[in-house]
ZAMARGU-4260 file (C-alpha; in steps of 0.2 Angstrom, whole numbers, plus 5000, padded with zeros to 4 digits):
<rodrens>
0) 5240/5409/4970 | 5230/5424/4962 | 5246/5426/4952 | 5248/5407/4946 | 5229/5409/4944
5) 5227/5426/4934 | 5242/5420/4923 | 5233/5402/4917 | 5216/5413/4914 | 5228/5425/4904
10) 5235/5409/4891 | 5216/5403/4891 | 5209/5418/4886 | 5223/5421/4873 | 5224/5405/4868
15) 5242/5403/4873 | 5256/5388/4875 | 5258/5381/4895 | 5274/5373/4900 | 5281/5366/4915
20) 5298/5367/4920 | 5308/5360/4934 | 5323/5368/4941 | 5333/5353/4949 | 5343/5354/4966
25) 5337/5374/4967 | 5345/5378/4980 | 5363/5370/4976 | 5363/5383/4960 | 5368/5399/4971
30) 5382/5404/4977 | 5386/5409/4992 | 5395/5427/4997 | 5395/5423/5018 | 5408/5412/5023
35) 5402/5397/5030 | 5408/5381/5037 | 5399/5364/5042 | 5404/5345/5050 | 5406/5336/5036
40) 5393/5322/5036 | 5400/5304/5043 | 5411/5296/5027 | 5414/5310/5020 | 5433/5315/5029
45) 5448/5302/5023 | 5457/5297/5039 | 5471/5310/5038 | 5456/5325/5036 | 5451/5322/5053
50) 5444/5336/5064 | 5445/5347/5048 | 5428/5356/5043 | 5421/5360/5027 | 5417/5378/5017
55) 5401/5380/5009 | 5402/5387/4992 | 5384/5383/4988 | 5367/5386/4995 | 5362/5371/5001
60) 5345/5365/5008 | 5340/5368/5027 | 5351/5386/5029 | 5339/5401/5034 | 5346/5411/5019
65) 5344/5396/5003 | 5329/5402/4999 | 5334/5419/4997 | 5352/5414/4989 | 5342/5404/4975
70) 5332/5419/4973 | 5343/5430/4971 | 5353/5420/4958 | 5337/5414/4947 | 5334/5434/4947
75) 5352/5437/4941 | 5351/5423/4927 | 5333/5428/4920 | 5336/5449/4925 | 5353/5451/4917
80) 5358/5435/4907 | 5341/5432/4898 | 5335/5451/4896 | 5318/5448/4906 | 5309/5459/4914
85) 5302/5458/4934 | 5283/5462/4936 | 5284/5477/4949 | 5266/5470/4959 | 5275/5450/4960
90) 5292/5450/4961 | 5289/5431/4955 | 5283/5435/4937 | 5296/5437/4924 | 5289/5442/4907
95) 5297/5443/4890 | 5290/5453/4876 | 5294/5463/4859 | 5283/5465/4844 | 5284/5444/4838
100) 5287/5435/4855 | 5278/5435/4871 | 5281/5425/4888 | 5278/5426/4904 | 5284/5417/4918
105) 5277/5411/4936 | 5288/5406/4948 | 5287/5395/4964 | 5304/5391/4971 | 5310/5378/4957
110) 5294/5378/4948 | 5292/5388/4935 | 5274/5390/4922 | 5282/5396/4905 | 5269/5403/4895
115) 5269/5412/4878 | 5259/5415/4862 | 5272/5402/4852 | 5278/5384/4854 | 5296/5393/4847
120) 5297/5404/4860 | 5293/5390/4877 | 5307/5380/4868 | 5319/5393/4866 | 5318/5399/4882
125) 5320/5381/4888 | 5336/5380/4877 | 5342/5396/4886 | 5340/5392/4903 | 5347/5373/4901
130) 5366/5384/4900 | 5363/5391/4917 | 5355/5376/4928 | 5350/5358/4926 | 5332/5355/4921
135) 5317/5344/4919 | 5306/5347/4906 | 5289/5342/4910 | 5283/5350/4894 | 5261/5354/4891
140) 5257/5357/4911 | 5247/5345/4920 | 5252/5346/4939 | 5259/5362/4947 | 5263/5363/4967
145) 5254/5348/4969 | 5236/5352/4960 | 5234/5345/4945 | 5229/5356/4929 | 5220/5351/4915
150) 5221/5358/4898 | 5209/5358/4882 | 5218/5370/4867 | 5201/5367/4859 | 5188/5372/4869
155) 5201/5388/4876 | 5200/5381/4895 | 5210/5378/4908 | 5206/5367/4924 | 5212/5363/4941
160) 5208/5350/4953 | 5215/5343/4970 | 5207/5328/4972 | 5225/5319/4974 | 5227/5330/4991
165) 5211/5331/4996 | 5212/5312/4998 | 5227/5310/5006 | 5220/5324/5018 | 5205/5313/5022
170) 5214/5298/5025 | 5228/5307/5035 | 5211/5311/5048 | 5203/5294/5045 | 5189/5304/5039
175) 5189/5292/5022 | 5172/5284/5023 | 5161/5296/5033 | 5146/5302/5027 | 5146/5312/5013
180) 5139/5328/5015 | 5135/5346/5003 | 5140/5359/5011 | 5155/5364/5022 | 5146/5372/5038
185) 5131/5368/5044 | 5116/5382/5040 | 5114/5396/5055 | 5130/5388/5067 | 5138/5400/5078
190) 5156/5397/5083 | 5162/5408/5098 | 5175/5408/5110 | 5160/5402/5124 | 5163/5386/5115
195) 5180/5385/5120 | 5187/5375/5136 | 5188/5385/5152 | 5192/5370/5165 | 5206/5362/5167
200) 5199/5344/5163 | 5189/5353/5147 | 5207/5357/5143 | 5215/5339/5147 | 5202/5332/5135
205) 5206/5342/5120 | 5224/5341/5121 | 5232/5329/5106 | 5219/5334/5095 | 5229/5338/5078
210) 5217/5355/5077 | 5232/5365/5070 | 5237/5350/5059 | 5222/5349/5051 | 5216/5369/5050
215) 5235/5369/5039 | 5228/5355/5028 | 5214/5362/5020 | 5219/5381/5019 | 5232/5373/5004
220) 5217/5370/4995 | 5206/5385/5001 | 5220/5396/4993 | 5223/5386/4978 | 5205/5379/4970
225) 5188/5381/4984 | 5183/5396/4986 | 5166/5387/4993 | 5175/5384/5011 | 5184/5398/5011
230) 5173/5410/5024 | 5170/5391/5034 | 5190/5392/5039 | 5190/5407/5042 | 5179/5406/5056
235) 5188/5390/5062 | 5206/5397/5062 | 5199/5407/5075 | 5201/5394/5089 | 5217/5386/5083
240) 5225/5391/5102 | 5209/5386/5111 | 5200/5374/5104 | 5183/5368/5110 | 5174/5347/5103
245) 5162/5358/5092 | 5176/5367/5082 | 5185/5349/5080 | 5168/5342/5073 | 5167/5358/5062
250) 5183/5357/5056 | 5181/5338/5052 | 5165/5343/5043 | 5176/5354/5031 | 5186/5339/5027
255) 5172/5329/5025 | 5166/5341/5014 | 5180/5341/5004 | 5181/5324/5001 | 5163/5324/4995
260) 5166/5338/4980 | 5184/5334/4979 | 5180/5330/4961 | 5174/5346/4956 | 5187/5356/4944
265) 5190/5378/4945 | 5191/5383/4928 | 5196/5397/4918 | 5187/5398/4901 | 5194/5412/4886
270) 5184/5419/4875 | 5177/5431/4887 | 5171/5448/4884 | 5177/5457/4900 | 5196/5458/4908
275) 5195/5457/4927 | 5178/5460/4939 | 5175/5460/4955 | 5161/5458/4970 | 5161/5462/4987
280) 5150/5462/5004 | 5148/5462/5020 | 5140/5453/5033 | 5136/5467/5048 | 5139/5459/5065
285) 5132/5444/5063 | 5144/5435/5074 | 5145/5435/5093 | 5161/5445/5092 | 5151/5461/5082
290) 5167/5462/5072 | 5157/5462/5054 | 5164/5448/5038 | 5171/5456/5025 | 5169/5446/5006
295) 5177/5448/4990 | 5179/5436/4972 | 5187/5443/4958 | 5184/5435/4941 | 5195/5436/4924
300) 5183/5435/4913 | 5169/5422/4919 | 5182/5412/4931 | 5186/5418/4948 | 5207/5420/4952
305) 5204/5427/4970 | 5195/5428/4984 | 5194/5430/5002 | 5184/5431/5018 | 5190/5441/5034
310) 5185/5445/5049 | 5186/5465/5049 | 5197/5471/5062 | 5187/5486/5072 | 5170/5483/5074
315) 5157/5494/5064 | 5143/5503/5071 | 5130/5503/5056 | 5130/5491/5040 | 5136/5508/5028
320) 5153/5507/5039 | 5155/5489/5038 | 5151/5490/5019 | 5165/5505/5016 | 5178/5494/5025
325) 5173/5478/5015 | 5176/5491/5000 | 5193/5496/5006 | 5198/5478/5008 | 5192/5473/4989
330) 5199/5488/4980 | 5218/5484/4987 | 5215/5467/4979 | 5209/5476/4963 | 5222/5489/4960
335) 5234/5476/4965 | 5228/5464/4948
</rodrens>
C-alpha cells in the first residue's frame, strides 16, 4: 500500500492523468512450463473419453504456482514486449519514460493504476496491452482493491475512503448500531497477557469467538487509509492465540470506532513544497511487557503514505536506546521510498 499510496501522491502533486485497468481471467493468461494434469470436471468428458484426464496448458485459478505463473508472464509482456522498465525497491511498478512521455504503472494481481503526464500516453498504452490480454477499461479511477478514490484535477487532490468496507465489516459483527464513539482505545488501558484465560472453563467460554476474523477485517483498512488505529491493532494482535473478554471488547471498540469515522477521506494534496518527510518516536516501556513502541508516518508532501506502529523486539534499558531503535526502524522505511 505505501506504493499504490506514494504513486497517487506523485500524479496529485504533478498534476497527472489516473486510470484503471482490469486484467480479465489473470491467471488463465500464463502459460504453463510444468506438466500438469487434472479430472476433468463432471460434463466435461463425451462418453467415449472416459477415465481420460486432462493437460493444463494454462494457469488456472486455485494451483499454488498461478500467482506466480501470471507474474511471470505480465512481467514478460510489459519487460520485453512493451520496453518498460521494473522499479528495483517494488517489483510491482513498471515505469515508462523518455523526454515527451511519462507513465508509471502500479500493479495488484489484475489491477493495474496507469498513471502518466498525458491522456495520449494512458490510452496508447491501453491500445498496447489490449494485443496481449483481454481488458476492461474502467478509465478515470474511482475504486481500487476495494477503496474507493476520489479525484478533483482542479483542486490537485486525490482521496481515498473505505466506508463501503467498513460497513460491511460492522455488519458482519452486528456491531451496526452500537454507540458511536471517537477514539479507537480507551485513554490509559493496559492490555497484557494477565488478561488472558488460564483455566480451562475461562478457555471453554472464549472459544467460537471470531477474534482472528475480525483482528483480519480491520488490519485491510489500517494498512490502506487509518493510520488513527493503527498502534490500537497492534496491541490487539497480540492475543490473537489467547484471547481474554477484554481484548474482544477492545477489538469490538476498534470496529466501532471505525464505523463512527468511516466517513472521513486520506488525501493527497500537490502543490507541495517538500518531496517526502518523516517522523518517528518511541514510547519507553510503557507496556507490561517492557518491550518499548516504536512510531513512524512518512508524508509526501503534506499527506501521509506510510506508517507503522511496532512492538520493538528486545527490550531497552533507557529511553536513548529505545529512541536509536525506533530510528533504525523509520530510516529502512525512508531509504526504501
Amino acid at each position: 500500500m505505501p506504493t499504490v499510496q506514494a504513486v497517487l501522491a506523485n500524479a496529485a502533486e504533478l498534476d497527472w492523468e489516473i486510470e484503471h485497468v482490469d486484467v480479465k481471467s489473470a491467471y488463465l493468461n500464463a502459460p504453463l512450463k510444468e506438466t500438469i494434469y487434472m479430472k476433468p470436471p463432471h460434463g466435461v468428458l463425451k462418453p467415449d473419453q472416459q477415465g481420460k484426464v486432462l493437460r493444463l496448458l494454462k494457469g488456472l485459478y486455485g494451483l499454488k504456482q498461478a500467482g506466480r505463473g501470471w507474474y511471470i508472464e505480465m512481467s514478460r509482456v510489459l519487460i520485453k514486449e512493451l520496453s518498460f522498465k521494473q522499479s528495483a525497491a517494488d517489483h510491482s511498478v513498471f515505469y515508462w519514460q523518455t523526454p515527451n512521455e511519462h507513465i508509471i504503472i502500479t500493479v495488484a494481481t489484475d489491477d493495474m493504476v496507469v498513471t502518466s503526464k498525458w491522456k495520449a500516453d494512458t490510452e496508447k498504452f491501453k491500445i498496447k496491452i489490449k494485443k496481449h490480454w483481454e481488458i476492461t477499461d474502467h478509465g478515470p479511477i474511482s475504486w481500487f482493491l476495494g477503496f474507493q478514490i476520489k479525484c478533483d484535477r482542479k483542486a490537485r487532490m486525490i482521496s481515498i475512503n473505505q466506508q463501503a468496507y467498513i460497513e460491511a465489516m460492522a455488519d458482519k459483527f452486528r456491531l451496526t448500531n452500537a454507540k458511536l464513539i471517537s477514539t479507537p482505545m480507551n485513554p490509559g488501558s493496559q492490555y497484557s497477557v494477565d488478561q488472558c484465560p488460564s483455566t480451562p472453563n475461562q478457555m471453554m467460554r472464549m472459544q467460537g469467538i471470531p477474534y482472528g476474523e475480525a483482528i483480519g477485517s480491520v488490519l485491510w483498512p489500517t494498512v490502506v487509509s487509518r493510520p488513527d488505529v493503527a498502534y490500537a491493532v497492534r496491541i490487539l494482535l497480540q492475543f490473537i492465540q489467547n484471547l481474554g473478554p477484554d481484548h474482544w471488547e477492545a477489538l469490538k471498540r476498534v470496529i466501532i470506532y471505525l464505523q463512527t469515522t468511516k466517513t472521513l477521506w486520506l488525501t493527497f494534496r500537490g502543490k507541495s513544497k517538500q518531496l517526502v518527510e518523516g517522523f518517528c518516536d518511541a514510547d519507553w516501556a510503557s507496556q507490561k511487557h517492557r518491550h518499548s513502541i516504536s512510531g513512524y508516518s512518512f508524508y509526501f508532501g503534506q499527506e501521509a503514505i506510510a506508517w507503522s506502529s511496532k512492538k520493538q523486539h528486545i527490550i531497552a534499558l533507557s529511553s536513548t536506546e529505545a529512541e536509536y531503535i525506533m530510528q533504525t526502524h523509520a530510516t529502512k522505511e525512508a531509504l526504501w521510498l
